[in-house]
DORO-893069 format. One line per 2 residues: number of its first residue (from 1); their letters; for each residue x, y, z of N, C-alpha, C. Coordinates in Angstrom, 2 decimals. Each point is the difference from the previous one (the first is absolute). Example, Ala and Ser with C-alpha at 12.3 -4.5 7.8 and 13.67 -1.06 7.14 Angstrom:
2
1	as	13.19:-5.69:7.80:-0.89:1.19:0.00:0.90:1.20:0.00; -0.35:1.05:-0.72:0.82:1.19:0.06:-0.77:1.09:0.73
***
This chain:
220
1	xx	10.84:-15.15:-28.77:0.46:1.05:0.90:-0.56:-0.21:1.40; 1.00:0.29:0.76:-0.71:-0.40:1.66:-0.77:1.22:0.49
3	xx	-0.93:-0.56:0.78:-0.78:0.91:0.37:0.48:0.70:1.80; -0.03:1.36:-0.36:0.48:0.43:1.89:-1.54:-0.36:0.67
5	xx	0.42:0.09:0.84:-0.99:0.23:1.40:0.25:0.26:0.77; -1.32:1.09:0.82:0.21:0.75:1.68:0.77:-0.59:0.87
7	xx	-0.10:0.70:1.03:0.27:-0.42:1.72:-1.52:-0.68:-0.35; -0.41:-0.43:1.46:-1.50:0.35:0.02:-0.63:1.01:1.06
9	xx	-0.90:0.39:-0.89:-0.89:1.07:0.21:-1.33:0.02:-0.16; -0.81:1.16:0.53:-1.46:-0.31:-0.11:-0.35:1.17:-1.24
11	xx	-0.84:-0.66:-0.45:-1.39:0.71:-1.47:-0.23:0.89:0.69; -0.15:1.28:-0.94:-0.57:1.12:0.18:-1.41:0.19:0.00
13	xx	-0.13:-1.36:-0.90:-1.62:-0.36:-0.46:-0.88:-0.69:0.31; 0.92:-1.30:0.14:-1.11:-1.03:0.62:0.83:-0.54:1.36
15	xx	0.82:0.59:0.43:0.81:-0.31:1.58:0.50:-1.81:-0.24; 0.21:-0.35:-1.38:1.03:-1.56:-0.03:1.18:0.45:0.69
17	xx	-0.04:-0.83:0.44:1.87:0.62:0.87:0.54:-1.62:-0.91; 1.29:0.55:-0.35:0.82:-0.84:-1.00:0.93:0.83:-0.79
19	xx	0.96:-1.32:-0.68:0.85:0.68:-0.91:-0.42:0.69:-1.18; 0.54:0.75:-1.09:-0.91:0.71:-1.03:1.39:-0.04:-0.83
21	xx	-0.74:0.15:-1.04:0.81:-0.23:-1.12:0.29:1.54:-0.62; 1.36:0.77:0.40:0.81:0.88:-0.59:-0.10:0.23:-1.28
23	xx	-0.52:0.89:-0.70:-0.54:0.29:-1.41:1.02:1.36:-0.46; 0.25:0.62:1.22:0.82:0.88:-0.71:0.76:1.09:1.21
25	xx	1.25:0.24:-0.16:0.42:0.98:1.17:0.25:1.28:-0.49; 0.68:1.23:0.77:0.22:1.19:-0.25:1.35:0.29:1.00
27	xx	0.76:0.21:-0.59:1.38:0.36:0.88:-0.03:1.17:0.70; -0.04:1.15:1.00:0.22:0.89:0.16:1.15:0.20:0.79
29	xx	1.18:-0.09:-0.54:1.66:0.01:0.52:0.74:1.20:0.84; 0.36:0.33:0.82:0.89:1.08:0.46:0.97:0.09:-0.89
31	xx	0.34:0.85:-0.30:1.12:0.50:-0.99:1.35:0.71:0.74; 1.09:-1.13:0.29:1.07:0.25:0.64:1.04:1.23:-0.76
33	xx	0.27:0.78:0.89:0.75:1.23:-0.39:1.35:-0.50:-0.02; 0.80:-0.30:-0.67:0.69:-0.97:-0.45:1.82:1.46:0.78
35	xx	-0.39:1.21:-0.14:1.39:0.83:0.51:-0.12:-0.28:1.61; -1.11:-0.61:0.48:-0.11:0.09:1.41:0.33:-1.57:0.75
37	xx	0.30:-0.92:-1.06:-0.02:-1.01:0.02:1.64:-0.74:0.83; 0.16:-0.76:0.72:1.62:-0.32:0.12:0.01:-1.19:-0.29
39	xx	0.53:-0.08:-1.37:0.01:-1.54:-0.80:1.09:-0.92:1.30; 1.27:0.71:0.38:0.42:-0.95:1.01:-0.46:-0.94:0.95
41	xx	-1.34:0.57:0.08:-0.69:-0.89:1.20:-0.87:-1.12:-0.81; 0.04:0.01:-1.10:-1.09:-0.77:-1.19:-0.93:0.73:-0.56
43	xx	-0.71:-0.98:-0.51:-1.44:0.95:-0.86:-1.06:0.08:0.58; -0.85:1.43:0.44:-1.13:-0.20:0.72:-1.48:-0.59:-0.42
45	xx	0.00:-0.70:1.03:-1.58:-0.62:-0.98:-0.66:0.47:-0.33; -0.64:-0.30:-1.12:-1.75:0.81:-0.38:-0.91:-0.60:0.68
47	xx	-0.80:1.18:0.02:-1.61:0.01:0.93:-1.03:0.63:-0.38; -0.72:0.21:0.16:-1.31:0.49:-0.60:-1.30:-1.11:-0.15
49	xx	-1.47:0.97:-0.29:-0.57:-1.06:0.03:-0.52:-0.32:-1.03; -0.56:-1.16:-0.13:-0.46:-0.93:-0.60:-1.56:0.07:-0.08
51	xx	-0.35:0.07:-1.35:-1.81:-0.09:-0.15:0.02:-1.53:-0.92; -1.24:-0.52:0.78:-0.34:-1.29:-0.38:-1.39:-0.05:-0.63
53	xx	-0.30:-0.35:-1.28:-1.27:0.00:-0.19:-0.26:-1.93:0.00; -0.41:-0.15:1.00:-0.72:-1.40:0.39:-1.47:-0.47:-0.33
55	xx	0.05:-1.25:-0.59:-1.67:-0.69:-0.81:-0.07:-1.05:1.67; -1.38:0.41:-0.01:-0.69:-1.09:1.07:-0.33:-1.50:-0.76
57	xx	0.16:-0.88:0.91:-0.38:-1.13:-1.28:-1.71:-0.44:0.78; -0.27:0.57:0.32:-1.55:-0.38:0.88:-0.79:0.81:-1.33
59	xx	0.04:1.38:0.70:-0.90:0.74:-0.90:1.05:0.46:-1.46; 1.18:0.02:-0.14:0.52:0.25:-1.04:0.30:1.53:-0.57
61	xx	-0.66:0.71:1.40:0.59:1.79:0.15:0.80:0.28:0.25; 0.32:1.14:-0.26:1.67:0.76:-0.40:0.14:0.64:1.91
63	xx	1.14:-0.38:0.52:0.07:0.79:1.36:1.36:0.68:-0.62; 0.65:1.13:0.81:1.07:1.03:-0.18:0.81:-0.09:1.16
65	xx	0.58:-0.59:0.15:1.41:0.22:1.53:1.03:0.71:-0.29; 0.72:0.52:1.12:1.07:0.87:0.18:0.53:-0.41:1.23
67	xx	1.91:-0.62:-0.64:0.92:-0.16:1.40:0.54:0.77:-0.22; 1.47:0.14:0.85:0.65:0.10:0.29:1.34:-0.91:-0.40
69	xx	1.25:0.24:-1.37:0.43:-0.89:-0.08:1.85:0.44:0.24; 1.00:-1.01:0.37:0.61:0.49:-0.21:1.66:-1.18:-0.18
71	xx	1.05:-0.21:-1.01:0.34:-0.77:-0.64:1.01:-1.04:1.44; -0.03:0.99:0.80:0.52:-0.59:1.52:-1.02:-1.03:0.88
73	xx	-1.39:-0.21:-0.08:-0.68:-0.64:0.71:0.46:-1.36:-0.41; 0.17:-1.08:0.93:0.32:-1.10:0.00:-1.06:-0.76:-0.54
75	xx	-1.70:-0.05:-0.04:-0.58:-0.52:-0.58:-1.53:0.40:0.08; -0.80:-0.68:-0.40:-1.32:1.11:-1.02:-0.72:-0.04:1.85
77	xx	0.32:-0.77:1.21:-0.90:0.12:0.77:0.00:1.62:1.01; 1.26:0.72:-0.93:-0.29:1.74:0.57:-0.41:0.80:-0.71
79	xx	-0.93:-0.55:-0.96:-1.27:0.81:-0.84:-0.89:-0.16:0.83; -0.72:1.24:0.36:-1.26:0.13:0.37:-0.77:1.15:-0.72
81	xx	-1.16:-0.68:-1.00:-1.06:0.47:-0.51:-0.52:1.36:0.36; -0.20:0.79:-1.30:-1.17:1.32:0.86:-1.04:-0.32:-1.51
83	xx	-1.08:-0.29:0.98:-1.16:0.06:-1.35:0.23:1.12:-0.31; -0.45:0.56:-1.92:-0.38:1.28:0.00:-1.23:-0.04:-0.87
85	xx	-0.09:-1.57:-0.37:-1.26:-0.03:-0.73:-0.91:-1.04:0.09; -1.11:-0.73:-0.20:-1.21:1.81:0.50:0.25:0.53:1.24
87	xx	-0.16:1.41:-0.30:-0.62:0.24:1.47:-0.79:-0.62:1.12; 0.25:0.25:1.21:-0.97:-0.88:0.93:0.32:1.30:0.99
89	xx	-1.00:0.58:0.30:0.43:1.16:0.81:-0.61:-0.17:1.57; -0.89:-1.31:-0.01:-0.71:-0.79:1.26:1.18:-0.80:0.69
91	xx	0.67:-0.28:-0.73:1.11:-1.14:0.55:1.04:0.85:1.25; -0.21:-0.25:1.17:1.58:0.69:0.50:1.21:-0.75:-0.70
93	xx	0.43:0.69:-0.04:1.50:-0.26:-0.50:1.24:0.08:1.15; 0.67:-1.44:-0.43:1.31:-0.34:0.75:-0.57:-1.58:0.82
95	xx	-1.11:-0.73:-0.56:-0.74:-0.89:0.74:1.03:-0.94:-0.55; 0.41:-0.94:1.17:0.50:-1.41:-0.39:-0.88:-1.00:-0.76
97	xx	0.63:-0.95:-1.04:-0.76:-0.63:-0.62:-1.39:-0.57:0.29; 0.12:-0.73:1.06:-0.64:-0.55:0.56:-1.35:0.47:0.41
99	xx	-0.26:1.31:0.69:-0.11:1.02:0.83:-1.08:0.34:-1.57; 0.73:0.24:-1.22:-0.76:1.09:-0.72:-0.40:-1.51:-1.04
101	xx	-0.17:-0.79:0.15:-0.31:-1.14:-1.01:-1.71:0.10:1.13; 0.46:-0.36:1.54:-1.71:0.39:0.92:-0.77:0.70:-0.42
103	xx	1.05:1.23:0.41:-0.89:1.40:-0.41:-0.88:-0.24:-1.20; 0.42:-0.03:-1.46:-0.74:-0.40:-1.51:-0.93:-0.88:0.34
105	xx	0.15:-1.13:0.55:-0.95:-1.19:0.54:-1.12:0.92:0.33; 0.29:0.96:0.84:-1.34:0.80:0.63:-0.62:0.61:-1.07
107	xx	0.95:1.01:0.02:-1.07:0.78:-1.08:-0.61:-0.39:-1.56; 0.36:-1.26:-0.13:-0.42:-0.60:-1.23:-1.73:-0.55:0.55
109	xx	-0.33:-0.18:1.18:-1.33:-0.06:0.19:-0.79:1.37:0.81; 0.26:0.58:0.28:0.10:0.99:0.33:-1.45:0.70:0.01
111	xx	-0.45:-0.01:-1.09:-0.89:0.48:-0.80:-1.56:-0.98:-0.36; 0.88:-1.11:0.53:-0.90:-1.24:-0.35:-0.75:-0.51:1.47
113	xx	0.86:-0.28:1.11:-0.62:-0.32:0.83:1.35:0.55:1.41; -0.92:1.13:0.46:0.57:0.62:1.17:0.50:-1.08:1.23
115	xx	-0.90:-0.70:0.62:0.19:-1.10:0.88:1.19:-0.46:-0.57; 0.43:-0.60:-0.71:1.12:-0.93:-0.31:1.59:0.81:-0.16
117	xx	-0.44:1.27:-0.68:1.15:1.10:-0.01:0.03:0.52:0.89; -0.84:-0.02:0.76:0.98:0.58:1.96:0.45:-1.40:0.44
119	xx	-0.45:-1.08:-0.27:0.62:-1.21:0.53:1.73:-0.05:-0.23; -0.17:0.02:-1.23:1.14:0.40:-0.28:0.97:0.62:0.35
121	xx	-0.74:1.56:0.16:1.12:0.85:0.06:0.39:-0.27:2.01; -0.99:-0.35:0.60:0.48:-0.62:1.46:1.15:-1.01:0.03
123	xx	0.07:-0.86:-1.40:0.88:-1.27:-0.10:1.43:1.06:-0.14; -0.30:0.96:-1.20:1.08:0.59:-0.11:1.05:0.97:1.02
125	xx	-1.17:0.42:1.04:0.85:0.52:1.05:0.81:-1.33:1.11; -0.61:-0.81:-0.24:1.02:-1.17:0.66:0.99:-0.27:-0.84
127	xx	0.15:-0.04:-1.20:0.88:-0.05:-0.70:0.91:1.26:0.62; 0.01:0.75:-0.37:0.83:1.26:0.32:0.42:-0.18:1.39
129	xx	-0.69:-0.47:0.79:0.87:-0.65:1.60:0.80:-0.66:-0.03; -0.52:-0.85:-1.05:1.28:-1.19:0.06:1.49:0.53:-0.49
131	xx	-0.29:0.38:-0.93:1.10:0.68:-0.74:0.65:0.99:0.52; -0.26:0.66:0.83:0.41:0.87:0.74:0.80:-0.71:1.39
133	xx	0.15:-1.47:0.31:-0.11:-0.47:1.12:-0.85:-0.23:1.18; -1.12:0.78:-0.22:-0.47:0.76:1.58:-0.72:-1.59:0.67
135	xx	0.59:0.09:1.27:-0.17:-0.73:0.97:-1.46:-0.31:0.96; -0.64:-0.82:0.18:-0.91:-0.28:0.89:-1.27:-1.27:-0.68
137	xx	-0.67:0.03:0.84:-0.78:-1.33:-0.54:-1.57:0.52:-0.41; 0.01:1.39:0.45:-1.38:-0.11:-0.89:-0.03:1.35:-0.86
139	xx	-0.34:0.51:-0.92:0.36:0.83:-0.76:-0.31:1.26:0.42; -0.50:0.42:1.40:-0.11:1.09:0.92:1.47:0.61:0.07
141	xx	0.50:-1.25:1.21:1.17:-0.13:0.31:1.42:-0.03:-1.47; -0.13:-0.34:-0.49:1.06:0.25:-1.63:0.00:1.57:-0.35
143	xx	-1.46:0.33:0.11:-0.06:1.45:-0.30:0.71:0.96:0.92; -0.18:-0.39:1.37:0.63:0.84:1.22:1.60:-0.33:-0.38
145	xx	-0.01:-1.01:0.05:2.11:-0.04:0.01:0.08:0.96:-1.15; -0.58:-0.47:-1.49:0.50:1.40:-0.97:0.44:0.85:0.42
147	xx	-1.34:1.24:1.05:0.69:0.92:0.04:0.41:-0.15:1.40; 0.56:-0.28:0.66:0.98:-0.68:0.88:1.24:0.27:-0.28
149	xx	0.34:-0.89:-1.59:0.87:0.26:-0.94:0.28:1.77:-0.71; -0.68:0.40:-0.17:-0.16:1.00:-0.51:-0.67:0.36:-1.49
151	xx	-0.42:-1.66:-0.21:-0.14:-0.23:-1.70:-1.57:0.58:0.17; -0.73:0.54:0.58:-0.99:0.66:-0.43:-0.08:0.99:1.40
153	xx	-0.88:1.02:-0.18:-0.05:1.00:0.83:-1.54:-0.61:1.17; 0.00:0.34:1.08:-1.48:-0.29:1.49:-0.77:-0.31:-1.33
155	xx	-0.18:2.10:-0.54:-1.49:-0.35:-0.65:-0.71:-0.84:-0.85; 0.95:-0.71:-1.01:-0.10:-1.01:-1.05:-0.29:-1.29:0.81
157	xx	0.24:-0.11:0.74:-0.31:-1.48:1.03:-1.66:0.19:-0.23; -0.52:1.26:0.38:-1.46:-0.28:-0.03:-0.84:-0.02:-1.61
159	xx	1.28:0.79:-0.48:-1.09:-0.35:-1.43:0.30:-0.69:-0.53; 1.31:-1.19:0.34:-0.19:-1.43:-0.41:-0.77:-0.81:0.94
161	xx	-0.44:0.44:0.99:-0.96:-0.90:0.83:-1.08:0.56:-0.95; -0.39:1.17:-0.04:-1.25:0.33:-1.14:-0.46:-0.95:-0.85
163	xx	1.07:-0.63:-0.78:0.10:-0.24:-1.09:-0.72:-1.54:-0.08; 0.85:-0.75:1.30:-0.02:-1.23:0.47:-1.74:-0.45:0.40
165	xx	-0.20:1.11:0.96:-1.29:0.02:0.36:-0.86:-0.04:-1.30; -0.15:0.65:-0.79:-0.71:0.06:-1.43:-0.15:-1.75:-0.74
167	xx	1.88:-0.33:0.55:-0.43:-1.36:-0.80:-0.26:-1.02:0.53; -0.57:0.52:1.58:-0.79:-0.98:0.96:-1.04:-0.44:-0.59
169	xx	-0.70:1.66:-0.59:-1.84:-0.11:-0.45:0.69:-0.72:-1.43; 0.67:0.17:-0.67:-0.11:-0.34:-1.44:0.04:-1.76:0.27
171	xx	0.54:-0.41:1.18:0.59:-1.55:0.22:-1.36:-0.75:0.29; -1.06:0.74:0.82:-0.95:-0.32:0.66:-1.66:0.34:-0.65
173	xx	-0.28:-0.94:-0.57:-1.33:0.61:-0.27:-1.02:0.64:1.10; 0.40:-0.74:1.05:-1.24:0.24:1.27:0.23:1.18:0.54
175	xx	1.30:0.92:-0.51:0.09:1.04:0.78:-0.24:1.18:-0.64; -0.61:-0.03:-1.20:-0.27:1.02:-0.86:0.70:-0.24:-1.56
177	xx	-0.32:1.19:-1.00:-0.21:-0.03:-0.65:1.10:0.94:-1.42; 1.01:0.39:0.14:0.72:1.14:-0.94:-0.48:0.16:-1.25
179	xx	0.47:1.02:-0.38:-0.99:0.80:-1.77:1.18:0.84:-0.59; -0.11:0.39:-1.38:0.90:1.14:-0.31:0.34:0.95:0.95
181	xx	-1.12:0.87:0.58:0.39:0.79:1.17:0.80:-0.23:0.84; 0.60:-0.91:0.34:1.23:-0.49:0.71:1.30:0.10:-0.58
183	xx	0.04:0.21:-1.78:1.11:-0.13:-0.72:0.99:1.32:0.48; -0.86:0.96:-0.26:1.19:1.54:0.46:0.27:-0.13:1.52
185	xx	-0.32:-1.24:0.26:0.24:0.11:1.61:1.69:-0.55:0.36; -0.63:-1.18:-0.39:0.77:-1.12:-0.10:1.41:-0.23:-0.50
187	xx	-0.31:0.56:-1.38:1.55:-0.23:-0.70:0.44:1.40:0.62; 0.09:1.44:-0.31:0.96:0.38:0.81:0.89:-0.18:1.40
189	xx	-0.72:-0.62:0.51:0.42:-1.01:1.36:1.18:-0.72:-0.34; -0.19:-0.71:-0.91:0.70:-0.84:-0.16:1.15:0.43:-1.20
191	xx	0.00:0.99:-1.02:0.74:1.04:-0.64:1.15:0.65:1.43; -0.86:0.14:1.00:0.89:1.28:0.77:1.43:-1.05:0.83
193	xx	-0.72:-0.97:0.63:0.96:-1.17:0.13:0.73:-0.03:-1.02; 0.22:-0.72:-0.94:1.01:-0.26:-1.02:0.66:0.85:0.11
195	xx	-0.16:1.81:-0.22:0.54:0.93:-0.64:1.45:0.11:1.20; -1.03:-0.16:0.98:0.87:0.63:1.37:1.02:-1.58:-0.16
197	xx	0.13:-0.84:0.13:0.73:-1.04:0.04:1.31:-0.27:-1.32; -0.35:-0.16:-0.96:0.17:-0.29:-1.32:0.47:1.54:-0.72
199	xx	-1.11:0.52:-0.05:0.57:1.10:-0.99:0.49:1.15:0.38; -0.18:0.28:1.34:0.74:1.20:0.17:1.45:-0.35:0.66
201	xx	0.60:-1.15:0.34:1.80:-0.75:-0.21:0.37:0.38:-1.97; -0.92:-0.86:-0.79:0.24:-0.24:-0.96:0.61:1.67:-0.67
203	xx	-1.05:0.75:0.04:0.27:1.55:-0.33:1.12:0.59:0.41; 0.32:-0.24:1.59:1.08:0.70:0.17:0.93:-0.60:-0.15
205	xx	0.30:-1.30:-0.44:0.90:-0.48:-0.58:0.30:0.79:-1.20; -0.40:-0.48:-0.79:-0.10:0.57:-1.80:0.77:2.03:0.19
207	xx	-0.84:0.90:1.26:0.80:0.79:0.41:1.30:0.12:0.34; 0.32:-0.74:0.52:0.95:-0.12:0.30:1.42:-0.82:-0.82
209	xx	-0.01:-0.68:-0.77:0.49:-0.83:-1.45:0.00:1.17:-1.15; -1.08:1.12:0.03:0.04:0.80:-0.99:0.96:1.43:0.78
211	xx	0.13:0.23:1.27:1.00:1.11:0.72:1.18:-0.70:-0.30; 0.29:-1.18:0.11:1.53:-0.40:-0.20:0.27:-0.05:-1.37
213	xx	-0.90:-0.47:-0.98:0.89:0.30:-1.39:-0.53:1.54:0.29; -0.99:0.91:-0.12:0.98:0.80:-0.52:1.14:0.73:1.25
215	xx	0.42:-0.13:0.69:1.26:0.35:0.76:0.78:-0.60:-0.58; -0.28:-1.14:-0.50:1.61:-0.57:-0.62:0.51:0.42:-1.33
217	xx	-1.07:0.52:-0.86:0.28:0.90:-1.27:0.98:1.50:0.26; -0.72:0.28:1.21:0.61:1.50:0.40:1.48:0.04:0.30
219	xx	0.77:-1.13:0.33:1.21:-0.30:0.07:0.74:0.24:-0.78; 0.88:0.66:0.43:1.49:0.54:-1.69:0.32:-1.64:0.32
***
C-alpha cells in the first residue's frame, strides 16, 4: 500500500521542517442544499475542511493540520496548513516558512545561551527585511524604507533598532555581557515585529475569507 505524504511543513515538536507521512484524515464537508442547487449550470463542488493527522519522521510525533479543501482547486499547492496541534501559543502565527523555521532556530537555544539567541533573533530581523523587500545597504536604512513602505509603523523602527542593538552586545564580547534578564526584554521585541508584519495581514485575511462564505450562504 502506498504511503501519502504532506506538503512540507514544520514539527510542532522538534521544528524538522519536511514532508510527513499522512496517517490519517477527517473530512469535514459542506453539505449542499441540493433544492437551491441549478443542476443546469453543473454540479457544485465540494469544500470543506480537511484534518490531517501527520507523523514527523525526525522525532516520530503526531502533528494535527487543518486546510481548507475544495474539489475545484487545480492542485495541492492552494493548501495552506493551520497547525492545530501541539499548541505553540509563543509562535506568531501567519510566519512564512522560512521566517518561522529562524524564529524555532531561536528559541530552541533560548534558554541555553542568551548571547547566541539574540544573535539570532538580530539575523532574523534581517531576514524579515529581506522578505519584505526593504531597500538600503545597511540594516538602519532597510528598516526606514519599511516604514517608508508602510510595512511597519515610526515606532517599531526603534524597537527593531532595540533589538539589533542587543545583538550588537550578544555579537561582541568586549562590549558586555547578556543574562536571562534580558529574555522578557528581548523576545517581546521581536514577538511585536512579527505580529505587526505577518500576523496581523494573516488574521485579517482569515476575517475576511470567513465574511464572504458566510455572505455567500445567506444567498437564496
Amino acid at each position: 500500500m502506498a504511503t501519502d505524504y504532506s506538503k512540507i511543513t514544520s514539527c510542532g515538536h522538534c521544528s524538522n521542517i519536511s514532508q510527513m507521512e499522512i496517517i490519517g484524515n477527517v473530512n469535514d464537508m459542506e453539505k449542499v442544499d441540493e433544492t437551491k442547487v441549478d443542476y443546469s449550470q453543473g454540479y457544485p463542488p465540494d469544500y470543506g475542511i480537511v484534518y490531517s493527522v501527520l507523523k514527523c519522521p525526525a522525532c516520530s510525533k503526531i502533528n494535527i493540520v487543518s486546510y481548507h479543501w475544495s474539489s475545484d482547486m487545480e492542485s495541492d499547492d492552494e493548501v495552506s496548513y493551520e497547525s492545530m496541534y501541539p499548541p505553540d501559543k509563543n509562535i506568531p502565527i501567519g510566519l512564512p516558512l522560512t521566517i518561522l523555521k529562524a524564529y524555532k532556530s531561536a528559541e530552541k537555544i533560548k534558554n541555553d545561551d542568551v548571547n547566541a539567541y539574540v544573535i539570532l533573533l538580530r539575523r532574523l530581523l534581517e531576514m524579515v527585511c529581506i522578505d519584505r523587500n526593504a531597500k538600503g545597504k545597511t540594516h538602519a536604512l532597510m528598516l526606514k524604507d519599511l516604514a517608508g513602505k508602510n510595512e511597519i509603523p515610526e515606532k517599531l523602527v526603534n524597537v527593531a533598532k532595540g533589538l539589533k542593538d542587543f545583538g550588537n552586545i550578544g555579537a561582541h564580547a568586549g562590549i558586555g555581557e547578556l543574562s536571562e534578564k534580558e529574555i522578557p526584554i528581548v523576545a517581546p521585541l521581536c514577538t511585536a515585529i512579527l505580529e505587526y508584519i505577518y500576523s496581523a495581514p494573516y488574521l485579517a485575511t482569515i476575517a475576511e475569507n470567513k465574511l464572504t462564505a458566510i455572505k455567500a450562504k445567506k444567498k437564496p
